[in-house]
N, CA, C and O of each residue as an XYZ file, in Angstrom:
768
protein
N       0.809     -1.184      0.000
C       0.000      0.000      0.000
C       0.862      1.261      0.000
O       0.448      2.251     -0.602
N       2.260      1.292      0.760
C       2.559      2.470      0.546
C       3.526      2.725      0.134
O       4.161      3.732      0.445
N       4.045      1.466     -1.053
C       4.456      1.583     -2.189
C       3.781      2.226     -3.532
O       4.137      2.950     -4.462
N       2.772      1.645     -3.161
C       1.840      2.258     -4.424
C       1.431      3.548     -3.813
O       0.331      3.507     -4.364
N       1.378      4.696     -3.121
C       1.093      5.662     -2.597
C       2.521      6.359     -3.133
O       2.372      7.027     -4.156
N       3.860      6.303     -2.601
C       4.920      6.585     -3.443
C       4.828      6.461     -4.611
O       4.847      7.577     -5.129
N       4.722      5.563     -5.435
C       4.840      5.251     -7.100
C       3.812      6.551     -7.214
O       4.360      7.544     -7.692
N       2.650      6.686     -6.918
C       1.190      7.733     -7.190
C       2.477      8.848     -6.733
O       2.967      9.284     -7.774
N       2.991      9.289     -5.818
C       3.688     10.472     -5.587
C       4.681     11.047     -6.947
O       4.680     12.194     -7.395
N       5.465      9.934     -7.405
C       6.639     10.295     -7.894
C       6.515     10.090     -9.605
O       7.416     10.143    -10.443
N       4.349      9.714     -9.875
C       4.177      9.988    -11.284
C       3.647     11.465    -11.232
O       3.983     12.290    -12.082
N       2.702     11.791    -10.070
C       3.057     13.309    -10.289
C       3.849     14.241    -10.176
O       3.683     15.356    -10.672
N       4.770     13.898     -9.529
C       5.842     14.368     -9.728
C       6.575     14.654    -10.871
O       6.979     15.812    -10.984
N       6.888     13.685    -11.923
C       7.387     13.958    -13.169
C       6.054     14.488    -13.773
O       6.487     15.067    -14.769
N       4.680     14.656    -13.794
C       4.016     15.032    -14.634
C       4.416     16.426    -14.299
O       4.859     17.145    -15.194
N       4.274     16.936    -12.880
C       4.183     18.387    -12.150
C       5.853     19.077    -13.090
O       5.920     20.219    -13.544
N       6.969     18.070    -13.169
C       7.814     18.253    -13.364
C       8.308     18.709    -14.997
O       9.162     19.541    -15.304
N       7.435     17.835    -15.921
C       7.279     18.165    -17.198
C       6.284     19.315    -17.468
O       6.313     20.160    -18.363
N       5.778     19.213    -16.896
C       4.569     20.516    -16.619
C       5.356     21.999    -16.682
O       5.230     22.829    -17.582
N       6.050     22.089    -15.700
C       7.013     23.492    -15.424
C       8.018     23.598    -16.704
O       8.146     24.569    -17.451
N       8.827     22.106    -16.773
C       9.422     22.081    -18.209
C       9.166     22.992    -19.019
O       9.920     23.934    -19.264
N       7.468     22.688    -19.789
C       7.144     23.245    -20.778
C       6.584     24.927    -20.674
O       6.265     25.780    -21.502
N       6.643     24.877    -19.603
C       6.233     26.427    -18.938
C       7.248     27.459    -18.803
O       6.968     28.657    -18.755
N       8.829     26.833    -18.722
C       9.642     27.669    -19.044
C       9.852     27.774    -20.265
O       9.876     28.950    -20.627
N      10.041     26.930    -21.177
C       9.782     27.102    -22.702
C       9.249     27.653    -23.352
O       9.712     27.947    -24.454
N       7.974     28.053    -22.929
C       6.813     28.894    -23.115
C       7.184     30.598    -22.829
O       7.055     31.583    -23.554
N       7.703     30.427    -21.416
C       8.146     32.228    -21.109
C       9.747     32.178    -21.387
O      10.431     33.155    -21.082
N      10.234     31.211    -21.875
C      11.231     31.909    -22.455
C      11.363     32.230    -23.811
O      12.132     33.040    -24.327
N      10.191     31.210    -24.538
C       9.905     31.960    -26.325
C       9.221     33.479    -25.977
O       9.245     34.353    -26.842
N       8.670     33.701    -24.779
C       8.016     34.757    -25.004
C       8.665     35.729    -24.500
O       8.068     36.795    -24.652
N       9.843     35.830    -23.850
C       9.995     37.053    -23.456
C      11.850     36.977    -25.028
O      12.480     37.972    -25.387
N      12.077     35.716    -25.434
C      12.406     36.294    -26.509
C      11.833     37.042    -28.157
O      12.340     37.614    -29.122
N      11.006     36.766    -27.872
C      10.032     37.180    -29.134
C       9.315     38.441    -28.444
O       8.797     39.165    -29.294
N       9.135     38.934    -27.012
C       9.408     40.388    -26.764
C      10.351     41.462    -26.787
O      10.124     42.670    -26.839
N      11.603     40.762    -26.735
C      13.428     41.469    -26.929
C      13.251     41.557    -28.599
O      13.761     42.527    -29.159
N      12.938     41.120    -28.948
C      12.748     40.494    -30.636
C      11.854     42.323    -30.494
O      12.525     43.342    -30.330
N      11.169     42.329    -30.544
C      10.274     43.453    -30.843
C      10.995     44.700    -30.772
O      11.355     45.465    -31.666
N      11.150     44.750    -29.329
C      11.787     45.900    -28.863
C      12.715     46.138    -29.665
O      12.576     47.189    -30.290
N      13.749     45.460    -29.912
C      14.998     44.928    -31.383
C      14.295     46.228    -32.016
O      14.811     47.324    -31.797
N      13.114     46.131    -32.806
C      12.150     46.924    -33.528
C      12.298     48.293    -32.954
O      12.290     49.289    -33.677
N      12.382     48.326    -32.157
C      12.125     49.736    -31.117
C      13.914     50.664    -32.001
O      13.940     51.446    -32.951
N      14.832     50.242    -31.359
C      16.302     50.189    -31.311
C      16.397     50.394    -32.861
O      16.982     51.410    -33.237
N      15.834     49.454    -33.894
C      16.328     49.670    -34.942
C      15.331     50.899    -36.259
O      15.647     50.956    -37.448
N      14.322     51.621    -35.715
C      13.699     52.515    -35.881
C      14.824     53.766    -35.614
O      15.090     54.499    -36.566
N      15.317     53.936    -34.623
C      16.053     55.045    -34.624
C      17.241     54.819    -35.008
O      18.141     55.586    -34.664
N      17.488     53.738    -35.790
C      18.838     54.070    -36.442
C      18.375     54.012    -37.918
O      19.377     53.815    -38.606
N      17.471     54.087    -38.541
C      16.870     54.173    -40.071
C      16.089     55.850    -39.585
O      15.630     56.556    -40.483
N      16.064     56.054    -38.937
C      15.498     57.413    -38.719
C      16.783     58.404    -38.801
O      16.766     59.408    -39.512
N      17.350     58.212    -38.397
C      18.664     59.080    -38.242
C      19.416     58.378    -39.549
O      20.399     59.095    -39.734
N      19.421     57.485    -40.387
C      20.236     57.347    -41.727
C      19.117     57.876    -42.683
O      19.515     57.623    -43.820
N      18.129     58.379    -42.733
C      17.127     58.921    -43.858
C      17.433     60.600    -43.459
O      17.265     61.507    -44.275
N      17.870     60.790    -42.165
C      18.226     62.685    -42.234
C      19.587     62.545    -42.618
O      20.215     63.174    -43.470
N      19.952     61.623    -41.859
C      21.576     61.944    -42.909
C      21.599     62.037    -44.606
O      22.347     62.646    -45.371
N      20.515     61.213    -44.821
C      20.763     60.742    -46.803
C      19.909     62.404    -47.060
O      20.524     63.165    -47.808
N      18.767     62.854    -46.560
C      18.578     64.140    -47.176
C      19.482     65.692    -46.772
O      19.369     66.787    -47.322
N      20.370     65.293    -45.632
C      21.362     66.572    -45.070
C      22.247     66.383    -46.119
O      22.594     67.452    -46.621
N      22.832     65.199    -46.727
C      23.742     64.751    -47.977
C      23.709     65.158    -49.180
O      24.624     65.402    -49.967
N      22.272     65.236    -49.308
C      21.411     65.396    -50.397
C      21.208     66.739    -50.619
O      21.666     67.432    -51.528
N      20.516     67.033    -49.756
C      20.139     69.042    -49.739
C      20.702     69.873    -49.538
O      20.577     71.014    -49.983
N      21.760     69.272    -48.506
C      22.844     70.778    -48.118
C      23.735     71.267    -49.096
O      24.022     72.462    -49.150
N      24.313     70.204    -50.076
C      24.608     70.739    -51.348
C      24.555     72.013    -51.985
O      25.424     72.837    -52.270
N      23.033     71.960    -52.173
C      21.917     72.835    -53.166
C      21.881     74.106    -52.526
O      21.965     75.187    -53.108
N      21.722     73.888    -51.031
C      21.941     75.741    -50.321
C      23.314     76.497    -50.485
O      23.566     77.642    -50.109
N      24.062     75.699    -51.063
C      25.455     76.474    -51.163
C      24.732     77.438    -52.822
O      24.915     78.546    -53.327
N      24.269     76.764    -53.001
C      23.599     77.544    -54.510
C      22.969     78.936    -53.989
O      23.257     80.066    -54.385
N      22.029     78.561    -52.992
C      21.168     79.986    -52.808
C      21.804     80.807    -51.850
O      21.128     81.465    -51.059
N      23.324     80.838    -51.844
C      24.062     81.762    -51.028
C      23.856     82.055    -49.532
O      24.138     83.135    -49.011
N      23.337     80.990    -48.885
C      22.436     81.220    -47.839
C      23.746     80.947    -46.648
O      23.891     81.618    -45.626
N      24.492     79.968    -47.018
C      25.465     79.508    -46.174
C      26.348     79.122    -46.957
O      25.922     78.505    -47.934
N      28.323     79.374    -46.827
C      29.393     79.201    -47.011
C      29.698     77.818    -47.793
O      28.915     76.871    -47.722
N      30.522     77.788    -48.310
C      30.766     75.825    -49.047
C      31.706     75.817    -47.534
O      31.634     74.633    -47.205
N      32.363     76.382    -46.692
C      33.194     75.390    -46.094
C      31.838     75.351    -44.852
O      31.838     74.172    -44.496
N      30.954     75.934    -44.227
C      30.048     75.689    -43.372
C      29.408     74.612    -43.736
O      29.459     73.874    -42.752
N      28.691     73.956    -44.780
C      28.393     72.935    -46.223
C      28.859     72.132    -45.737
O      28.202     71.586    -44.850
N      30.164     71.642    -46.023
C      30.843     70.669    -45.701
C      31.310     70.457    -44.549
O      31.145     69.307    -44.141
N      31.820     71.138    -43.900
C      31.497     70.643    -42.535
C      30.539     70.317    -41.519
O      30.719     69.782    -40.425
N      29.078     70.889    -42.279
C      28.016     70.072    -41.659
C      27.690     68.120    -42.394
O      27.423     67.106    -41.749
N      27.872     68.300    -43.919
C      27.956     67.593    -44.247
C      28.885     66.121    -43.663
O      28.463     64.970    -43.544
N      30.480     66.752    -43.329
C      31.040     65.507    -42.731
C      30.937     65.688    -41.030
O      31.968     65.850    -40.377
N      29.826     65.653    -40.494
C      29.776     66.116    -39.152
C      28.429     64.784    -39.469
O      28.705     63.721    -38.913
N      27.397     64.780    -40.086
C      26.146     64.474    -40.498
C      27.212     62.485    -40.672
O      27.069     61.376    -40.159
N      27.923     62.957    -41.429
C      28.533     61.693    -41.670
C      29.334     60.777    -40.241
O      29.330     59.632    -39.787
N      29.794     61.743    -40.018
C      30.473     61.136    -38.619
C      29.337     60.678    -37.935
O      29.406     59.707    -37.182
N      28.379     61.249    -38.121
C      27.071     61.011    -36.985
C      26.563     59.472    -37.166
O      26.227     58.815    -36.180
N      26.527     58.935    -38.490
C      26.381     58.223    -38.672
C      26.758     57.188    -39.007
O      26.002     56.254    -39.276
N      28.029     57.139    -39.059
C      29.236     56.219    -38.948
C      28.934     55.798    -37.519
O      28.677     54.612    -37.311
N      28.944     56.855    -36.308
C      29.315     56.294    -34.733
C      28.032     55.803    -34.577
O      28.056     55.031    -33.618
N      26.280     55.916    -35.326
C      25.346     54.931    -35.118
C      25.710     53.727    -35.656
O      25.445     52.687    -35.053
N      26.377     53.720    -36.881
C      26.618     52.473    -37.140
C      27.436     51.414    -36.330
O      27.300     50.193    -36.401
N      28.283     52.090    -35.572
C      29.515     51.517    -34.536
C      28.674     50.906    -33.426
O      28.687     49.691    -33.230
N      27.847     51.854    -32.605
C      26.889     51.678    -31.984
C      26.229     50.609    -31.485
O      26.357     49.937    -30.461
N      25.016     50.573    -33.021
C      24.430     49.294    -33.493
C      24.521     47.935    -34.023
O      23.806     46.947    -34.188
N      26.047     48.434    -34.267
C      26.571     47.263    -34.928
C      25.886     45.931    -34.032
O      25.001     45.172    -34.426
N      26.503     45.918    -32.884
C      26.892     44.406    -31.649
C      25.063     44.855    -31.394
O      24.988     44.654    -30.182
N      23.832     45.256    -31.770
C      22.914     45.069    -31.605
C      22.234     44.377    -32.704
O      21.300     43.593    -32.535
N      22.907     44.805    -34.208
C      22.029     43.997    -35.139
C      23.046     42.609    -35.046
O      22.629     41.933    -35.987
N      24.063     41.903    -34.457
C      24.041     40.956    -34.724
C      23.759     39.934    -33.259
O      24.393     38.982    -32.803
N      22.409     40.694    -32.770
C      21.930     39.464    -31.387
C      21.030     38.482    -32.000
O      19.915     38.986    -32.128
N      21.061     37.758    -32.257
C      20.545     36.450    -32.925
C      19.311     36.204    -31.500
O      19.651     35.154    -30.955
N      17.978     36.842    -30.718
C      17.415     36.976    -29.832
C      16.838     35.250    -29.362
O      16.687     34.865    -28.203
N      16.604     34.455    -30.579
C      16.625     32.987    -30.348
C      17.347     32.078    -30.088
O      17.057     30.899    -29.889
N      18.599     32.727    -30.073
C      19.481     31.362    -30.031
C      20.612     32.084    -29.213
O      21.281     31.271    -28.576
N      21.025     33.445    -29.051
C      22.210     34.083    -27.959
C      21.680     33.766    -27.045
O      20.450     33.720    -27.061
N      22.708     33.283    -25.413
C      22.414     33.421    -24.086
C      21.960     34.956    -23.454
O      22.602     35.963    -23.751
N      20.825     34.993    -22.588
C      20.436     36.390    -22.208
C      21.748     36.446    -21.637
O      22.272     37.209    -22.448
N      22.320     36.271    -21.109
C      23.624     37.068    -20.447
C      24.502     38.187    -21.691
O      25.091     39.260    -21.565
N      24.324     37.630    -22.419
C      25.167     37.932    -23.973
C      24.483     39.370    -24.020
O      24.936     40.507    -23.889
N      23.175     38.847    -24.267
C      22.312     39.752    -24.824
C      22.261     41.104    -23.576
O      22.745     42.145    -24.018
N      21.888     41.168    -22.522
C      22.094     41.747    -21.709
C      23.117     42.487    -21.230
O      22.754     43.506    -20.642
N      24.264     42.301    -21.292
C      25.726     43.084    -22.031
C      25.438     43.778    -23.050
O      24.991     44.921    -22.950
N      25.635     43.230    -24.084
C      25.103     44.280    -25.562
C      24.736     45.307    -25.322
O      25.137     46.398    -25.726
N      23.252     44.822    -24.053
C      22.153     45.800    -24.033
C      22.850     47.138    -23.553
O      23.032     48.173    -24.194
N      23.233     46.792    -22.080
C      24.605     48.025    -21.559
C      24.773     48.422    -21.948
O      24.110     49.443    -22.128
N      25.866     48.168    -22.598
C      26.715     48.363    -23.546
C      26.293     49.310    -24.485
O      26.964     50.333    -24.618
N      25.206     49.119    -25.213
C      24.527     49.523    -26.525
C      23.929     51.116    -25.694
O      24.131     52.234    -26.167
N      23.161     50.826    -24.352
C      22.885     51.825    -23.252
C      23.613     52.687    -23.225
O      23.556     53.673    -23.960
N      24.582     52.437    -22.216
C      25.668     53.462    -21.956
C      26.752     54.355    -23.451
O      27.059     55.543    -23.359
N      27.141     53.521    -24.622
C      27.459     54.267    -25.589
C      25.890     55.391    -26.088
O      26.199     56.463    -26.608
N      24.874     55.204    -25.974
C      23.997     55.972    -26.538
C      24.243     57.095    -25.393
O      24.868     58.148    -25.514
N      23.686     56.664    -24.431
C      24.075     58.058    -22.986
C      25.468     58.388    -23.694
O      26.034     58.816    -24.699
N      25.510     58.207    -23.250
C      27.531     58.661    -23.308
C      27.486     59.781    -24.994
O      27.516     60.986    -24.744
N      27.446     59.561    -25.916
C      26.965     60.463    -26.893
C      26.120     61.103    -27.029
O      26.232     61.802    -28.037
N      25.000     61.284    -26.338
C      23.831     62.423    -26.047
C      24.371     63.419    -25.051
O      24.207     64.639    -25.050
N      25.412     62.258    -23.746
C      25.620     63.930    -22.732
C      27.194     64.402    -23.134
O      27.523     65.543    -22.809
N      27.908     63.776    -23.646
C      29.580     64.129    -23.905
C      29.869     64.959    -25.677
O      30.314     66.090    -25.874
N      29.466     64.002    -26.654
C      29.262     64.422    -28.098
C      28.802     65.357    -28.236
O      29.326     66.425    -28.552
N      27.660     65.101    -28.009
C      26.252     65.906    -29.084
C      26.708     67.386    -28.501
O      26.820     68.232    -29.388
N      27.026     67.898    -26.982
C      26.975     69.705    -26.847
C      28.087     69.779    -27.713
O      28.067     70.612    -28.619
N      29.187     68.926    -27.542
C      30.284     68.949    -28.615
C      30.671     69.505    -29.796
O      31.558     70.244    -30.224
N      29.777     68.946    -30.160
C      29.281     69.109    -31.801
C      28.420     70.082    -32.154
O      28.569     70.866    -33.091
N      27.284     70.015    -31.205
C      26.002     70.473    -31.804
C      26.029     72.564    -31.688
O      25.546     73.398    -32.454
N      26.830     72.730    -30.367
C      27.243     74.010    -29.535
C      27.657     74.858    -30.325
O      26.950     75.832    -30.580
N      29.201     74.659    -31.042
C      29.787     75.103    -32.412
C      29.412     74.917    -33.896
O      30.066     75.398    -34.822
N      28.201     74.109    -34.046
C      27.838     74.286    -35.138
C      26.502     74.535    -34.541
O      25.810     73.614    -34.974
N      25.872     75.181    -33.886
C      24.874     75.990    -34.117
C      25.131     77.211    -34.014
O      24.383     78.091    -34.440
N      26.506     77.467    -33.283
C      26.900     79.075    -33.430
C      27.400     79.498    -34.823
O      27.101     80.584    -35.319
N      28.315     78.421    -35.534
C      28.386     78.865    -37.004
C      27.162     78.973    -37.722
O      27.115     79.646    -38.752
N      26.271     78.439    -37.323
C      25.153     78.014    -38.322
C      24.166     79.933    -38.076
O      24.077     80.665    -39.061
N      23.760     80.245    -37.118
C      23.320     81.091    -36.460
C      24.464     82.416    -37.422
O      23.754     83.112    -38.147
N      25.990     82.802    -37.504
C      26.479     83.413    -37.995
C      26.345     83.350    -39.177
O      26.116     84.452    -39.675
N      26.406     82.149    -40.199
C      26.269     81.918    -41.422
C      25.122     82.547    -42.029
O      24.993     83.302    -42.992
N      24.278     82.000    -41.154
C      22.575     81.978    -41.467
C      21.953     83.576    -41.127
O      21.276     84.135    -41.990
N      22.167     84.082    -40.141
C      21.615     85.560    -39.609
C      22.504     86.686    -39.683
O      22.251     87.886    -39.585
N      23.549     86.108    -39.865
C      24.516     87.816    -39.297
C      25.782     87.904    -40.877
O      26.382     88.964    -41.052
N      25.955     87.041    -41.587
C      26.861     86.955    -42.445
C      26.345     86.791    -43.549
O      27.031     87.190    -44.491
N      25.300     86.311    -43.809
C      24.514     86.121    -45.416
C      23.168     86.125    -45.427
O      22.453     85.700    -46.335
N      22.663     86.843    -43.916
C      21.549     87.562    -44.298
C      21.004     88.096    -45.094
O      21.635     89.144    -45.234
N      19.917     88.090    -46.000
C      19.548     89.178    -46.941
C      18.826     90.482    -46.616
O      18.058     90.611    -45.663
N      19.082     91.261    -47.328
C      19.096     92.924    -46.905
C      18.197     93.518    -46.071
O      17.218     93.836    -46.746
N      18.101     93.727    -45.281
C      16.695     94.527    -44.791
C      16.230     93.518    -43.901
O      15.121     93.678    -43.390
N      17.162     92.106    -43.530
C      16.789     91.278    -42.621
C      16.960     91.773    -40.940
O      17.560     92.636    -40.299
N      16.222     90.875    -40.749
C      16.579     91.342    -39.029
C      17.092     90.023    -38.407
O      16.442     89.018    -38.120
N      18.673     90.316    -38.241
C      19.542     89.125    -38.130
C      19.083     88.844    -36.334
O      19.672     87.808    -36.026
N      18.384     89.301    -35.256
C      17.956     88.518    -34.220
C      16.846     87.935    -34.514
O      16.778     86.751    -34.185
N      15.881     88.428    -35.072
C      14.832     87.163    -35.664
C      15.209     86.650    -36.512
O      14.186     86.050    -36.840
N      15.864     86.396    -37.145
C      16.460     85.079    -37.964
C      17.148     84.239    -37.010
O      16.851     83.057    -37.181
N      18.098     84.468    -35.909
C      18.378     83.746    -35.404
C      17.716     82.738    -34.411
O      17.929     81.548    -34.181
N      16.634     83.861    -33.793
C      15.297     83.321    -32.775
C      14.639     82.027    -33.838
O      14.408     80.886    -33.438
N      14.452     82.430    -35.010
C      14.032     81.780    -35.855
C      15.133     80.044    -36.145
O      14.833     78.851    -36.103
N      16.038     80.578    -36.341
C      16.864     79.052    -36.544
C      17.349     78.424    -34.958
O      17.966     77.383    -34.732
N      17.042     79.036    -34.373
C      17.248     78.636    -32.597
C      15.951     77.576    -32.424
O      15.980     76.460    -31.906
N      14.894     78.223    -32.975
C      13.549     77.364    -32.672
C      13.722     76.124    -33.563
O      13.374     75.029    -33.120
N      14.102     76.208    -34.468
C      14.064     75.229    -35.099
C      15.025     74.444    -35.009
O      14.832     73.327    -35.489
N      16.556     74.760    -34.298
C      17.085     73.632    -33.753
C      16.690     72.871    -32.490
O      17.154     71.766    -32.212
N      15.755     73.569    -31.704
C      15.295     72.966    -30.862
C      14.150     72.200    -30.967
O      13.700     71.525    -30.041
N      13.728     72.274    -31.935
C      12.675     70.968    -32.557
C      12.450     70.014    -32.927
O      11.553     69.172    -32.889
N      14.052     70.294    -33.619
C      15.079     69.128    -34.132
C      15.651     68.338    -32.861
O      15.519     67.114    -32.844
N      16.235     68.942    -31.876
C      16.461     68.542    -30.587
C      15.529     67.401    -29.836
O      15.750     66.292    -29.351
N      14.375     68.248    -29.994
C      13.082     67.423    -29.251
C      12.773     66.265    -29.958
O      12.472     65.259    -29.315
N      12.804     66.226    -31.548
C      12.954     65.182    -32.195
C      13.972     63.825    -31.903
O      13.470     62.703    -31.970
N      15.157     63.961    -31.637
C      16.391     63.809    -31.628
C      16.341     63.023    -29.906
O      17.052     62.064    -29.604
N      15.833     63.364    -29.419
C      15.930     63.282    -28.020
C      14.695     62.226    -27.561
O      14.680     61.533    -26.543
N      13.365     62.335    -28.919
C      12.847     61.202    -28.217
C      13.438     60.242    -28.936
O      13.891     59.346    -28.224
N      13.623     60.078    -30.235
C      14.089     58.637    -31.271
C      15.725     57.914    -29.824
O      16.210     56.846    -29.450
N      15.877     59.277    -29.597
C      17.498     59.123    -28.313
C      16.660     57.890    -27.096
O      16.901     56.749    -26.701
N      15.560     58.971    -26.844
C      15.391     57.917    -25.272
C      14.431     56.613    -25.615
O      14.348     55.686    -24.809
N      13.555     56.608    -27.144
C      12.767     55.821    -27.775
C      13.895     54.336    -27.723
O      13.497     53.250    -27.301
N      15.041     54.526    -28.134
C      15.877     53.339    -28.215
C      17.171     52.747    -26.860
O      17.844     51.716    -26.880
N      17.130     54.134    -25.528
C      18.102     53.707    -24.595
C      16.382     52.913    -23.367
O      16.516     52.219    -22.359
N      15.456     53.231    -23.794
C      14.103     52.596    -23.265
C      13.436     51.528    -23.235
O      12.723     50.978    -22.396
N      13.967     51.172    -24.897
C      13.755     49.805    -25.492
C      14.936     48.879    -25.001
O      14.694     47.705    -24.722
N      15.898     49.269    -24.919
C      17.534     48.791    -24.291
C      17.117     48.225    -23.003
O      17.039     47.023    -22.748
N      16.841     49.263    -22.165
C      16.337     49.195    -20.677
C      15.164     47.934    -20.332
O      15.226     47.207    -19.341
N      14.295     47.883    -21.200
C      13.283     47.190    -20.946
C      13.861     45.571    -21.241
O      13.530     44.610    -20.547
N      14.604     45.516    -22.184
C      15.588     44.156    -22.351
C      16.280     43.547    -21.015
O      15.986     42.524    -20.397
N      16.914     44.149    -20.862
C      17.644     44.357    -19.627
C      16.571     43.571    -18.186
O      16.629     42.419    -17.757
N      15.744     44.623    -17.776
C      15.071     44.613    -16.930
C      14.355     42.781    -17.132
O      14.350     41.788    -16.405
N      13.918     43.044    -18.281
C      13.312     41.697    -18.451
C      14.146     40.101    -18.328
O      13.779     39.081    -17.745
N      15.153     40.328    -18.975
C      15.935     38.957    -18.684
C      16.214     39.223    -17.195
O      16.135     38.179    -16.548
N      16.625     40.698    -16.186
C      17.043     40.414    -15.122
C      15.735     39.592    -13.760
O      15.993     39.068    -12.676
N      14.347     39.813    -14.474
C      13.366     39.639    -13.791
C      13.729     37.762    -13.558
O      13.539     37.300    -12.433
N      14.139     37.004    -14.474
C      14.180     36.151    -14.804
C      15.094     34.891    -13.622
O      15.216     33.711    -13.952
């Protein structure tokens, strides 16, 4: 009798036991096929930021035509636009190659850091860097040096001030849209 009471214990046991089996299998396809998404999140702002680079490439050209701004201001926004997108590509690189089905979350979770902290790290160190001195050339170029006649070079500048800060606000969500999606990776394998 209480052999067969054991044997009854230790078949539910492996059932209880295959049971959980398939239950981690289950939340672990699913929280990779949620990293998988987010992936989506991360790789939106780097096709967002290579479509302003291909029209800053494209257009800034053509304003050297309408005298509006300098060929060497031109080109140095131009290879500034380029650098920009070279260091997304550096970036993203070790993110487009997480294989989310088959890498260990530990792997993936590094990356994520990793992928984290280089994005911080170029929004608070780079970008005033960069962005500081070429909005003061841009502001001279644009309002005070090739103004046209009868302009009023502080509203032109109020004017291209607003509009770098729009660009900013732009810039800043696609920025936290992808160190958010990073974060939520993270958080999720650490729940685990």
């Amino acid at each position: 009798m209480e052999e067969m009471y054991f044997e009854e214990l230790r078949n539910q046991y492996a059932i209880l036991k295959n049971q959980l089996k398939n239950q981690e299998i289950v939340n672990d396809r699913l929280l990779r096929e949620t990293m998988r998404v987010r992936k989506k999140d991360i790789n939106s702002t780097k096709i967002a930021e290579y479509i302003c680079v291909a029209v800053c490439v494209l257009l800034y050209p053509l304003l050297y035509f309408t005298g509006m701004f300098s060929l060497a201001f031109l080109i140095a926004t131009v290879l500034m636009v380029l650098f920009c997108a070279a260091a997304t590509w550096y970036i993203h690189k070790p993110v487009d190659q997480i294989n989310f089905m088959r890498d260990d979350l530990s792997t993936v979770a590094r990356i994520m850091a990793r992928f984290k902290k280089q994005y911080n790290q170029w929004l608070y160190y780079v970008t005033p860097l960069l962005l500081i001195p070429w909005g003061a050339w841009a502001c001279y170029e644009f309002a005070w040096k090739n103004a046209p006649e009868g302009a009023y070079p502080w509203a032109m500048t109020i004017a291209l001030i607003i509009g770098a800060l729009i660009g900013l606000g732009i810039g800043l969500y696609y920025h936290f849209k992808a160190v958010n999606a990073a974060q939520n990776i993270i958080d999720e394998i650490e729940e685990l």
